[in-house]
Short mmCIF file of the C-alpha atoms (twelve columns), coordinates in Angstrom:
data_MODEL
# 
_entry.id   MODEL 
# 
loop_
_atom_site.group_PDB 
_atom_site.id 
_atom_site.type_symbol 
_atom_site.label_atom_id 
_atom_site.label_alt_id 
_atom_site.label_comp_id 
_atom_site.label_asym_id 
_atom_site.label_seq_id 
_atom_site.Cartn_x 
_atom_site.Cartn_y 
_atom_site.Cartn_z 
_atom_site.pdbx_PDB_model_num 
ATOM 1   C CA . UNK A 1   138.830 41.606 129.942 1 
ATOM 2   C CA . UNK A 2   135.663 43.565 129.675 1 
ATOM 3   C CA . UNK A 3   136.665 46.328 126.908 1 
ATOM 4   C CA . UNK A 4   133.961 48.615 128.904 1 
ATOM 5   C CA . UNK A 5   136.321 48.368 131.707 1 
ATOM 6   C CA . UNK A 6   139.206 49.845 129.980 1 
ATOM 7   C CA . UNK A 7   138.508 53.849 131.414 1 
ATOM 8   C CA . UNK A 8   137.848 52.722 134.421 1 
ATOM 9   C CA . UNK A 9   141.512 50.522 134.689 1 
ATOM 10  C CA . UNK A 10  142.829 53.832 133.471 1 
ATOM 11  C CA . UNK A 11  141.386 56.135 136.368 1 
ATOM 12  C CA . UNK A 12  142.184 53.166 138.638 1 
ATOM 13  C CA . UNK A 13  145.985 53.519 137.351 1 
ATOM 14  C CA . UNK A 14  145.004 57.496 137.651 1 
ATOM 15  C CA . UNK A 15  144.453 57.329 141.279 1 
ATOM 16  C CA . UNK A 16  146.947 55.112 142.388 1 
ATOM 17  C CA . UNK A 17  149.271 57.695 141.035 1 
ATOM 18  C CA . UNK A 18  147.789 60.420 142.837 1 
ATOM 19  C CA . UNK A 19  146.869 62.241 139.966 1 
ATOM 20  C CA . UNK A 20  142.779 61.563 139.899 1 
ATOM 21  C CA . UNK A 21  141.712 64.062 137.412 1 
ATOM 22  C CA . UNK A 22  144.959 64.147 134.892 1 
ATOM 23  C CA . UNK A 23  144.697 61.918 132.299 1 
ATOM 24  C CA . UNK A 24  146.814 58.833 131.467 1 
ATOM 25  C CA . UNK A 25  150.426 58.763 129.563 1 
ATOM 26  C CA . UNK A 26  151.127 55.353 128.708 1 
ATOM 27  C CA . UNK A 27  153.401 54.203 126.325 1 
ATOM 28  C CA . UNK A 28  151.727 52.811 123.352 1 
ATOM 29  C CA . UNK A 29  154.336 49.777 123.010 1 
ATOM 30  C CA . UNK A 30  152.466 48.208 126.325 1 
ATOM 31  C CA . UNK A 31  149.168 47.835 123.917 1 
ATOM 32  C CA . UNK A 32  150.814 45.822 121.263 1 
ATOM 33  C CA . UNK A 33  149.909 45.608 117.748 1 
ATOM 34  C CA . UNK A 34  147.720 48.322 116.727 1 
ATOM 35  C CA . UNK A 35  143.673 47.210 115.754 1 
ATOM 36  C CA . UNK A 36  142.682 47.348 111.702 1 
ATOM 37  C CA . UNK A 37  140.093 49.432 112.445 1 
ATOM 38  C CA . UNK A 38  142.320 52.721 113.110 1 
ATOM 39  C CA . UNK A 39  143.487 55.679 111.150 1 
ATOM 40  C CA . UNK A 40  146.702 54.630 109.967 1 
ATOM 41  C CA . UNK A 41  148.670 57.322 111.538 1 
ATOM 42  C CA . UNK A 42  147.767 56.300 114.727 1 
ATOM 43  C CA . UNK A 43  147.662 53.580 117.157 1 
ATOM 44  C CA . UNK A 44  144.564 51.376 118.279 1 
ATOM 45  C CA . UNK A 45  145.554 48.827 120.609 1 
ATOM 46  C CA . UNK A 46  144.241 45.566 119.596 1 
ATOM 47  C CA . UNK A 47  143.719 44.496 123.284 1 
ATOM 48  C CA . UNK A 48  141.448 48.265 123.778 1 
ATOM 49  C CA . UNK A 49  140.123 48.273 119.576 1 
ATOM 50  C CA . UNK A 50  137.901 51.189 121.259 1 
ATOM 51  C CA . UNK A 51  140.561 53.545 122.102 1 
ATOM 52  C CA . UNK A 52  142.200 55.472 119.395 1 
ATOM 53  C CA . UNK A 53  145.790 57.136 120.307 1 
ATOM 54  C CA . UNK A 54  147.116 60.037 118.308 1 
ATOM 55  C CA . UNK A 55  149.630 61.962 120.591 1 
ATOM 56  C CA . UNK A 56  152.718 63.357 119.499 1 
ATOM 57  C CA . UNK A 57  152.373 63.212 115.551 1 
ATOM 58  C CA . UNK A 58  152.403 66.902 114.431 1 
ATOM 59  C CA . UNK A 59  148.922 66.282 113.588 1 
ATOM 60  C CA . UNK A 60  146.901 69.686 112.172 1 
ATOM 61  C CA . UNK A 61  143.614 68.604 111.687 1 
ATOM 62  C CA . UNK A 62  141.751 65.773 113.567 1 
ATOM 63  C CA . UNK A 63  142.171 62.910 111.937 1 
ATOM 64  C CA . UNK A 64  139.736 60.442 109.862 1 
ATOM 65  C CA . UNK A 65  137.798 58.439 112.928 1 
ATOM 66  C CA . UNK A 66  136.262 55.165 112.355 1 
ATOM 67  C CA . UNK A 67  133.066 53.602 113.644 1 
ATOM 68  C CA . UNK A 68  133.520 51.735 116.730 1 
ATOM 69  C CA . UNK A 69  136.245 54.569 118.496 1 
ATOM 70  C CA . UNK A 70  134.969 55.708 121.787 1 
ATOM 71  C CA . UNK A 71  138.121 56.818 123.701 1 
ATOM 72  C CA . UNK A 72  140.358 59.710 121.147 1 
ATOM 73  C CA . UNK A 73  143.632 60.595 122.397 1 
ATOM 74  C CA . UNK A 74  144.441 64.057 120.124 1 
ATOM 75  C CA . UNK A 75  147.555 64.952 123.204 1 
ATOM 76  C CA . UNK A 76  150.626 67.374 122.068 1 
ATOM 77  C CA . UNK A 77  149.679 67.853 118.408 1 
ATOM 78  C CA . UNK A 78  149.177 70.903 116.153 1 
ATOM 79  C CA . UNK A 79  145.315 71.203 115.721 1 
ATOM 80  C CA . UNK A 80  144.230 74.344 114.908 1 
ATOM 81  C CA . UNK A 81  140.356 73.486 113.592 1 
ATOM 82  C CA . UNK A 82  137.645 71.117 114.222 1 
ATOM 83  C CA . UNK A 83  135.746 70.906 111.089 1 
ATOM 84  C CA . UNK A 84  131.771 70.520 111.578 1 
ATOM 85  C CA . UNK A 85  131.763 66.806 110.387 1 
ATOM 86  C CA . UNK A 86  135.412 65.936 112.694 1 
ATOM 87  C CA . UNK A 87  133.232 62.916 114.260 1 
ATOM 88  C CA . UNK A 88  130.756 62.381 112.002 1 
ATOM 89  C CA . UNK A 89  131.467 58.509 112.133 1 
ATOM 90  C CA . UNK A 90  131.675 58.402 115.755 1 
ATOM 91  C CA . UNK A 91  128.559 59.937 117.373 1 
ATOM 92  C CA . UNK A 92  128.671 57.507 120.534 1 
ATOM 93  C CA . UNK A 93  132.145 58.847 121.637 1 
ATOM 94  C CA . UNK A 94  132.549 58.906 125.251 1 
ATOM 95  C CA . UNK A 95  136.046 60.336 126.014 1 
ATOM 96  C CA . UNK A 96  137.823 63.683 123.690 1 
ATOM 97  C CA . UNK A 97  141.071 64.413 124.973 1 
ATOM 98  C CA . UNK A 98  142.380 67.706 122.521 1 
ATOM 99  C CA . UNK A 99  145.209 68.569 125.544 1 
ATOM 100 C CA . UNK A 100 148.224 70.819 124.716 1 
ATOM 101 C CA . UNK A 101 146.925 71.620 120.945 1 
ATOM 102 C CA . UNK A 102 146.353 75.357 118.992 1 
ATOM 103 C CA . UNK A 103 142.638 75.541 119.337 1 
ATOM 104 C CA . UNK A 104 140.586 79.076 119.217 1 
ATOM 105 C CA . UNK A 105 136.880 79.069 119.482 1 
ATOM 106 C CA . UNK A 106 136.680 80.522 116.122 1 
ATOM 107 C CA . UNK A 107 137.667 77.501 114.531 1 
ATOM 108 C CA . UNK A 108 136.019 75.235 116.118 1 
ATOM 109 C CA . UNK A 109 132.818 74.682 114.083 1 
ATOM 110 C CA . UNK A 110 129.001 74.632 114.220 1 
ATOM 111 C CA . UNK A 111 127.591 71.997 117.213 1 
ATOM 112 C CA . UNK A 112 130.430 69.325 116.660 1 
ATOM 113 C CA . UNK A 113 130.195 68.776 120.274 1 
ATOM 114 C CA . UNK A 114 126.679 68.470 120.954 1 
ATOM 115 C CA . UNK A 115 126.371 66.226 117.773 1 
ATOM 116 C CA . UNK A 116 128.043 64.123 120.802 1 
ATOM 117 C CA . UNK A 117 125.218 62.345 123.041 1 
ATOM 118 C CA . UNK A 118 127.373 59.934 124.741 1 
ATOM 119 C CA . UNK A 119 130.431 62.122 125.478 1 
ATOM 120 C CA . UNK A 120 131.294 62.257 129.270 1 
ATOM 121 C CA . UNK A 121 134.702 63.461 128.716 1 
ATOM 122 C CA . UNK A 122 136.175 66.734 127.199 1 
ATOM 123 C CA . UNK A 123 139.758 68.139 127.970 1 
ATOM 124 C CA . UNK A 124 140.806 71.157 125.918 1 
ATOM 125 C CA . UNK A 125 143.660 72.067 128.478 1 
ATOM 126 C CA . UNK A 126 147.148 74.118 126.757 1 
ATOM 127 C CA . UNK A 127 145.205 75.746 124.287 1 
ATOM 128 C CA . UNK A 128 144.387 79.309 122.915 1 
ATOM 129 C CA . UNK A 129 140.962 79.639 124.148 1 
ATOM 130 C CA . UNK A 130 139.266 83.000 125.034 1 
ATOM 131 C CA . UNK A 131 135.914 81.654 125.951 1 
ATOM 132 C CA . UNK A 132 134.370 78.478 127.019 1 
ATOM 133 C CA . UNK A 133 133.230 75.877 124.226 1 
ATOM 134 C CA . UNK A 134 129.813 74.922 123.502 1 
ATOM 135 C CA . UNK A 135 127.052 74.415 122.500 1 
ATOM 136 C CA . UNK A 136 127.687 70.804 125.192 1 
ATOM 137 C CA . UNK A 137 126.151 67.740 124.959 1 
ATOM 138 C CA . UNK A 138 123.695 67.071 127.774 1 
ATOM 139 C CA . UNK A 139 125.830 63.887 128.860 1 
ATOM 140 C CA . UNK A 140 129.315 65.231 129.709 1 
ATOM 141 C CA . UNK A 141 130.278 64.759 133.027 1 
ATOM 142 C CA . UNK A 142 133.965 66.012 133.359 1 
ATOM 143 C CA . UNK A 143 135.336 69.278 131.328 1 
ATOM 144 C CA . UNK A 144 138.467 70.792 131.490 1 
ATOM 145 C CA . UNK A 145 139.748 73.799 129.642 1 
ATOM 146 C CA . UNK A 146 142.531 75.089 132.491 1 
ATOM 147 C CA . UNK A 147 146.027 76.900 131.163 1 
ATOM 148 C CA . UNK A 148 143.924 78.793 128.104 1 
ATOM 149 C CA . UNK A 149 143.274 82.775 127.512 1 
ATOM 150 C CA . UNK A 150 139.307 82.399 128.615 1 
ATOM 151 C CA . UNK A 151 138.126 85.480 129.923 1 
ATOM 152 C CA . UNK A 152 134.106 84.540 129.059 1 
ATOM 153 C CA . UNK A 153 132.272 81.803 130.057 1 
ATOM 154 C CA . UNK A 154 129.368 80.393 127.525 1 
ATOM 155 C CA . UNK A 155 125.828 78.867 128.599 1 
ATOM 156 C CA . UNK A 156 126.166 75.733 130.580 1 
ATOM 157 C CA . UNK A 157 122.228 75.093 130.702 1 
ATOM 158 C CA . UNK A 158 120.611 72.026 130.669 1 
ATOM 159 C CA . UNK A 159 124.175 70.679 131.257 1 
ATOM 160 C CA . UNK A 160 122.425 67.949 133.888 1 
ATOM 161 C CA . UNK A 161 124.993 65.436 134.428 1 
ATOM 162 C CA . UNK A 162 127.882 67.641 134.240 1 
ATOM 163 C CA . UNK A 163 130.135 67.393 137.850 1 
ATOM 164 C CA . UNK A 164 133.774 68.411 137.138 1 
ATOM 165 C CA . UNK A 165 135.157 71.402 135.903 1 
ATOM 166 C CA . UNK A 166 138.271 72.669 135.828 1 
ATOM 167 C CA . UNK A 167 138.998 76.252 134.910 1 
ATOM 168 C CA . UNK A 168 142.118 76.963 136.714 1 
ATOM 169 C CA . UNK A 169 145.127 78.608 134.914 1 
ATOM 170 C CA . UNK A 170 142.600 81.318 132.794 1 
ATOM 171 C CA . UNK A 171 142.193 84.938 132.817 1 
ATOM 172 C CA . UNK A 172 138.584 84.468 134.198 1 
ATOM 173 C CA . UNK A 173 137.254 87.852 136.146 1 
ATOM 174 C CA . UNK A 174 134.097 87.647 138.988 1 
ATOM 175 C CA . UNK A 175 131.453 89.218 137.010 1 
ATOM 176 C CA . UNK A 176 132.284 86.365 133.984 1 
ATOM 177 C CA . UNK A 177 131.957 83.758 136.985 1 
ATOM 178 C CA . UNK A 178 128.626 84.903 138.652 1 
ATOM 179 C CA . UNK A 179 126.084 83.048 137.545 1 
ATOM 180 C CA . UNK A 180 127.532 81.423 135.016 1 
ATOM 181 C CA . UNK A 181 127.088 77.960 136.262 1 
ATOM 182 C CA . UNK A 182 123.278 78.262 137.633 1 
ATOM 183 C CA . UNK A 183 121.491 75.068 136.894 1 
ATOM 184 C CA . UNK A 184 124.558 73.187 137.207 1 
ATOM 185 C CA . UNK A 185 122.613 70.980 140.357 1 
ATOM 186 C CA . UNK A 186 124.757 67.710 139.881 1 
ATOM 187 C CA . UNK A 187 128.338 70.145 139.797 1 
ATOM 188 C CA . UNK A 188 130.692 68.997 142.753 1 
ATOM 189 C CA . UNK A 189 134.042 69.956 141.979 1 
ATOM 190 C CA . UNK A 190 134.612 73.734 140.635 1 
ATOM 191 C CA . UNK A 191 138.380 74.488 139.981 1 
ATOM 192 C CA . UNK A 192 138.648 78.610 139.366 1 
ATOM 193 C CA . UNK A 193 142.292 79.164 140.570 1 
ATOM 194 C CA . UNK A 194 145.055 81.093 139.177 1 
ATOM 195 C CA . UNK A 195 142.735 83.665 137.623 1 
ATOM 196 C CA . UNK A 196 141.656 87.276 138.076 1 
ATOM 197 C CA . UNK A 197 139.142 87.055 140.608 1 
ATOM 198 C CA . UNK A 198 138.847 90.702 143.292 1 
ATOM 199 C CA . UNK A 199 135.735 89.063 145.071 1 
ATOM 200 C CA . UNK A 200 134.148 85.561 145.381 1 
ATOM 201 C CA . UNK A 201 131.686 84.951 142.539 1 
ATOM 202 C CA . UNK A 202 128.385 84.551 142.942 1 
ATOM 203 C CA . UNK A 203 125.621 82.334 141.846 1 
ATOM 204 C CA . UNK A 204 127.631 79.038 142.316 1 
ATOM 205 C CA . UNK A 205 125.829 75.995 142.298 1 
ATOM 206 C CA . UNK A 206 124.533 74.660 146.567 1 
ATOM 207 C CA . UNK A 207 125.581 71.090 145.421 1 
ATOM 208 C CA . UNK A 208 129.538 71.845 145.268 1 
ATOM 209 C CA . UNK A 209 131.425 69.420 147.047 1 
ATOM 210 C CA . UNK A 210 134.922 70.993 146.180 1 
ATOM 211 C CA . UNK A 211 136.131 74.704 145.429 1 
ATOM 212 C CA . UNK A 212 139.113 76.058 144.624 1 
ATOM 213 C CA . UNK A 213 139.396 79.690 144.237 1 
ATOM 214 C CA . UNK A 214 143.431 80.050 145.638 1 
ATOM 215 C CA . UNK A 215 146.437 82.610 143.361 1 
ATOM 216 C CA . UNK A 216 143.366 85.086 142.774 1 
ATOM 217 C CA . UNK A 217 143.047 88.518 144.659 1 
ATOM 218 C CA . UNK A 218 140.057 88.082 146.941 1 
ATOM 219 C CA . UNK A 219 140.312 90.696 149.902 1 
ATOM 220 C CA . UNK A 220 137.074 89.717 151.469 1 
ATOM 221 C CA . UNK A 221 134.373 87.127 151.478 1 
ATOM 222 C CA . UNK A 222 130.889 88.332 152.017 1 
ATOM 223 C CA . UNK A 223 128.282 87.468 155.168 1 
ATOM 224 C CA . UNK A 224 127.187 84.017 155.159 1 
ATOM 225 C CA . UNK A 225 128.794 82.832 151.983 1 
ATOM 226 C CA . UNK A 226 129.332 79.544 152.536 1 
ATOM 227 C CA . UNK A 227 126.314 78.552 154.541 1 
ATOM 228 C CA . UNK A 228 124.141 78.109 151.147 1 
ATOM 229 C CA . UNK A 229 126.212 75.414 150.318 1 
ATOM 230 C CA . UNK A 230 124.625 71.771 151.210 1 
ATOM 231 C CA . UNK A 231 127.622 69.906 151.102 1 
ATOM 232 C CA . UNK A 232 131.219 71.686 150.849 1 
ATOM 233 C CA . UNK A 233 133.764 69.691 152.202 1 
ATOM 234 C CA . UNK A 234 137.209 71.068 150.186 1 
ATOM 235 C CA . UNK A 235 137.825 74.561 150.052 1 
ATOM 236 C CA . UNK A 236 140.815 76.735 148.698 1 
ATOM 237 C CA . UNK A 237 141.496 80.203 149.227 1 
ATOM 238 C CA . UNK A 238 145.494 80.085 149.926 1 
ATOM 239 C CA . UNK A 239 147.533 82.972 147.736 1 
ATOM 240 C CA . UNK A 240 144.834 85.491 147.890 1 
ATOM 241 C CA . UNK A 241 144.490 88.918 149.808 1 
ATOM 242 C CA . UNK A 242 142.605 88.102 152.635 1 
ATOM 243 C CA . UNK A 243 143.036 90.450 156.156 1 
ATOM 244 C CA . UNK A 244 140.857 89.758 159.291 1 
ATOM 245 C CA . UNK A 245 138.742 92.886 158.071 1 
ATOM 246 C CA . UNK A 246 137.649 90.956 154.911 1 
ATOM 247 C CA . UNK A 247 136.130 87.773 157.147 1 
ATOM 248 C CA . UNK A 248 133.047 88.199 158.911 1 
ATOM 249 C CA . UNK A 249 132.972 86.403 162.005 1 
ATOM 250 C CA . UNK A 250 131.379 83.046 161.502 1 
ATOM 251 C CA . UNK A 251 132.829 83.069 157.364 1 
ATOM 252 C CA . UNK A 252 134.773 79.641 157.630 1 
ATOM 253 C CA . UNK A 253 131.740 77.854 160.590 1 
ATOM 254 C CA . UNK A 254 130.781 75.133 158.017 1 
ATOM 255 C CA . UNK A 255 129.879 71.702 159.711 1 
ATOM 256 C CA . UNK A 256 130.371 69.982 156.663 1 
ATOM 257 C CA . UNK A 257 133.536 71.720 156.329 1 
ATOM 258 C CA . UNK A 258 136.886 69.024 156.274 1 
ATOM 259 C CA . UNK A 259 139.782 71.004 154.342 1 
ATOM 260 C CA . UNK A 260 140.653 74.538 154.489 1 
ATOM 261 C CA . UNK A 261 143.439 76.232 152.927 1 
ATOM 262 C CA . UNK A 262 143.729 79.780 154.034 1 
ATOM 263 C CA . UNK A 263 147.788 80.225 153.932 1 
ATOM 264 C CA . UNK A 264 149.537 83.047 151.986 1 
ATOM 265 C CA . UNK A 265 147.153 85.462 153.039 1 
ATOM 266 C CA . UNK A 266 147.369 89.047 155.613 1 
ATOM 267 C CA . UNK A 267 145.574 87.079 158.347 1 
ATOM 268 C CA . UNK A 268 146.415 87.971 162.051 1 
ATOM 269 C CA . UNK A 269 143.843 85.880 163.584 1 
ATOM 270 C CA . UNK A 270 143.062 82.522 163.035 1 
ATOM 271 C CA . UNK A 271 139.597 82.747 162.019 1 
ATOM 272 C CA . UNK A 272 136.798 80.454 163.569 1 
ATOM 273 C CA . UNK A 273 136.131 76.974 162.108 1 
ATOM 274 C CA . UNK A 274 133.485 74.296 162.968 1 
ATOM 275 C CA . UNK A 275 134.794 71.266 165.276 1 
ATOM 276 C CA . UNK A 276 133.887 69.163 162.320 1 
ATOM 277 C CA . UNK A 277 136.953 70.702 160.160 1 
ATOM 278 C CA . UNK A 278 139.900 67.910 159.858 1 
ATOM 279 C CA . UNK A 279 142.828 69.763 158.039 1 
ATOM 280 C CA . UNK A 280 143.254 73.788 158.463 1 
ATOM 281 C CA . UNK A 281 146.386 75.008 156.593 1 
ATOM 282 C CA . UNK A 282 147.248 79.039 158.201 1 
ATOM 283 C CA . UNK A 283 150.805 78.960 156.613 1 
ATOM 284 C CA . UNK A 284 152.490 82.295 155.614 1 
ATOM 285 C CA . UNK A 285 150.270 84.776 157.230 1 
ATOM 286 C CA . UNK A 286 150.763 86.777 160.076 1 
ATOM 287 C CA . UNK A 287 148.932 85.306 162.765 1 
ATOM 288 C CA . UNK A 288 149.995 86.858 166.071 1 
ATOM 289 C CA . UNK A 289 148.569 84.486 168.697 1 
ATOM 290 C CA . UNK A 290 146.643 80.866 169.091 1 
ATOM 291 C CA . UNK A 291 143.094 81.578 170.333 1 
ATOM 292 C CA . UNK A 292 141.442 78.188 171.422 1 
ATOM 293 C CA . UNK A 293 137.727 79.462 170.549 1 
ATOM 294 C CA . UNK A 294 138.808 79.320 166.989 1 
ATOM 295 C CA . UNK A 295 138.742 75.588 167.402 1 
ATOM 296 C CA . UNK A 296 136.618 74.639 170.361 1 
ATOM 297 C CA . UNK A 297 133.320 77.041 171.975 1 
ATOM 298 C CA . UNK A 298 133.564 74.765 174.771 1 
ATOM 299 C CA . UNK A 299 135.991 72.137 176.105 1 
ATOM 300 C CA . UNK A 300 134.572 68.649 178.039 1 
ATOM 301 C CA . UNK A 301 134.765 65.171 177.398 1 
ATOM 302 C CA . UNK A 302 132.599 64.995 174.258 1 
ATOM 303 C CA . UNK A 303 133.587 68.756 172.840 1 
ATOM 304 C CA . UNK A 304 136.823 68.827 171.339 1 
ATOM 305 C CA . UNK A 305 138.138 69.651 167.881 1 
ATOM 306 C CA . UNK A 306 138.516 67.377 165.061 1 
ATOM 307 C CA . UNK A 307 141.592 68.697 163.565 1 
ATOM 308 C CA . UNK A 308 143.966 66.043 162.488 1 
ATOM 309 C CA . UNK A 309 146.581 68.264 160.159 1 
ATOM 310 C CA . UNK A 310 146.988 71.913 161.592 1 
ATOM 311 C CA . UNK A 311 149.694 74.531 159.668 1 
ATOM 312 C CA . UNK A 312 150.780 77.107 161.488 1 
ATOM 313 C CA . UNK A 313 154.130 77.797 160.429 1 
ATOM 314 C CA . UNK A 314 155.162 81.483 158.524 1 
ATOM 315 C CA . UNK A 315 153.685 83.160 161.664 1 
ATOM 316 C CA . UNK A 316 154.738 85.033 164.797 1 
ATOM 317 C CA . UNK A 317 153.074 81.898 166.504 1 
ATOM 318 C CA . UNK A 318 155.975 79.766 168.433 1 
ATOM 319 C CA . UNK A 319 155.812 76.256 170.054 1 
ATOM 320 C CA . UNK A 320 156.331 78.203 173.323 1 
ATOM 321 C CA . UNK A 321 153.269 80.674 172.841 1 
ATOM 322 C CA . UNK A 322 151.065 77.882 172.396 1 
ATOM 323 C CA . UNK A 323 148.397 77.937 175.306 1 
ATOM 324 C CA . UNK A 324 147.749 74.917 177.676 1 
ATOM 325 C CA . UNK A 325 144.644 73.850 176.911 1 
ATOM 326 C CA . UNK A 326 145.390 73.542 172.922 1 
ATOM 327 C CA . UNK A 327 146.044 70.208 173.621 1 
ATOM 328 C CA . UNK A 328 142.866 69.296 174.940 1 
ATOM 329 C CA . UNK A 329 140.919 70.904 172.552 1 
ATOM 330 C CA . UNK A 330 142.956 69.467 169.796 1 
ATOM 331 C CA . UNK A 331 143.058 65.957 171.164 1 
ATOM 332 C CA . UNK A 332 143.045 63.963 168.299 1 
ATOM 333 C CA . UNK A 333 146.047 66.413 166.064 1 
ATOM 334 C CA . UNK A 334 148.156 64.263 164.198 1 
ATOM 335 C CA . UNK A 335 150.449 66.480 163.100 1 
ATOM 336 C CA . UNK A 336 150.301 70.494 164.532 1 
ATOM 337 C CA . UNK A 337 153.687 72.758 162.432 1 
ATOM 338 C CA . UNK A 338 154.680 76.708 163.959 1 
ATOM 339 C CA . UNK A 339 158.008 78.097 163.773 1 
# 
């Protein structure tokens, strides 16, 4: 086996599991006898001598690393401090997984991340955080610093390559958010929910492909927000306090729209989508009626909605309320759910 292929037989194992952008518990008896070239306390499987595995060892200070290591499990320790020099040895890392650990920014030292120019990777998730890390290497791709106490987010400039990031589970108001990631043009997947947010953020990079913003307390989304966006395809905003009054008109009338999550909101009408949209989830509002112009402006042979997944259950909306022409304009519905 190619031992540049191991990450990617991980995220292949990832996905399979459904669980894309979590990272990999294996047990460390399927690698066999650990490599030489290894600090002793942890485990370097001979068959992967570039992956380094330190989870679960009461650890409180990262560990001696030795040339050659490019993938560092640090999972469920007791790190409190990254010394300046931590990877001194290791300047091509690729992959820094410090999940479920007792970091603070204040003791995280100097530029030992930058120092990085190959990292790609960096998970700080389960930590005591109140502010983003940094200064960040120019090559890191995927970071993720969810279930912390951040509340400010750092520069993310010249961050070119980065395209992940998960913030979710934070205490992260709109006016930290706004802005904050302008520059970001390769960013595609922006994860800001369970936070503090009153009103969508501003300032977020056109190239998203994917936003989550649900569990916040957004009562209204301004004119035309989504429309400045090239590409959004995913987007989140169940478990927040949206009414009819807070959605202009045409909010949600995204062609490249395909997944919208709008339940556990105050809704009474189901607002308008494109005929592009696949899945529209309305769950748990209080939607009175089924208007067909949501869906469809006009109905004919070629003009028909593209809904495949359609929740409607929660609401005053029965099966017997449901109008006639529905069906036609939701021809191809796998799957429609009311009461």
């Amino acid at each position: 086996m190619n031992l540049g292929m191991f990450p990617l037989l991980l995220a292949l194992i990832g996905c399979a599991s459904g669980s894309y952008y979590e990272d990999y518990d294996f047990p460390l008896s399927i690698y066999g006898r650990s490599s030489p070239n290894c600090a002793p306390e942890c485990n370097c499987p001979e068959s992967y001598p570039t992956a380094m595995y330190c989870d679960e060892l009461k650890l409180k200070s990262v560990p001696m690393v030795p040339l050659g290591i490019k993938y560092l499990y640090l999972r469920n320790n007791q790190i409190d401090h990254i010394d300046d020099k931590a990877f001194e040895n290791v300047t091509d890392l690729q992959w820094l997984i410090l999940d479920h650990n007792l970091l603070e920014n204040s003791k995280i030292k100097g530029k030992v991340f930058s120092k990085l120019k190959q990292l790609k990777k960096l998970h700080i998730n389960y930590n005591n955080l109140t502010e983003s890390v940094g200064p960040l290497p120019k090559s890191l791709v995927d970071l993720q610093l969810t279930n912390n106490k951040i509340s400010k987010l750092g520069s993310f400039d010249g961050l070119v390559n980065l395209t992940f990031i998960h913030l979710q589970h934070n205490q992260l108001k709109e006016d930290a958010v706004s802005a904050a990631f302008k520059g970001l043009k390769s960013l595609e997947y922006l994860d800001l929910s369970f936070n503090q947010m009153t009103k969508m953020p501003s300032g977020l990079p056109v190239s998203l492909l994917t936003l989550y913003l649900d569990n916040n307390k957004i009562s209204n989304i301004p004119d035309e927000y989504f429309k400045r966006f090239n590409g959004l395809q995913y987007l989140r905003l169940s478990h927040n306090e949206l009414a009819d009054s807070g959605i202009p008109g045409n909010s949600f009338n995204v062609s490249s729209l395909l997944e919208l999550d709008l339940s556990y909101n105050k809704l009474k009408n189901i607002p308008t989508v494109n005929e592009n949209l696949e899945n529209y989830y309305l769950e748990v509002n209080e939607l009175e009626k089924f208007e067909v112009k949501s869906f469809c402006k006009i109905l004919g042979p070629l003009s028909y909605s593209k809904i495949k997944h359609l929740r409607l259950d929660g609401n005053r909306i029965t099966q017997t309320s449901l109008p006639p022409d529905m069906y036609e304009c939701l021809r191809v519905a796998n799957e429609i759910t009311v009461n």
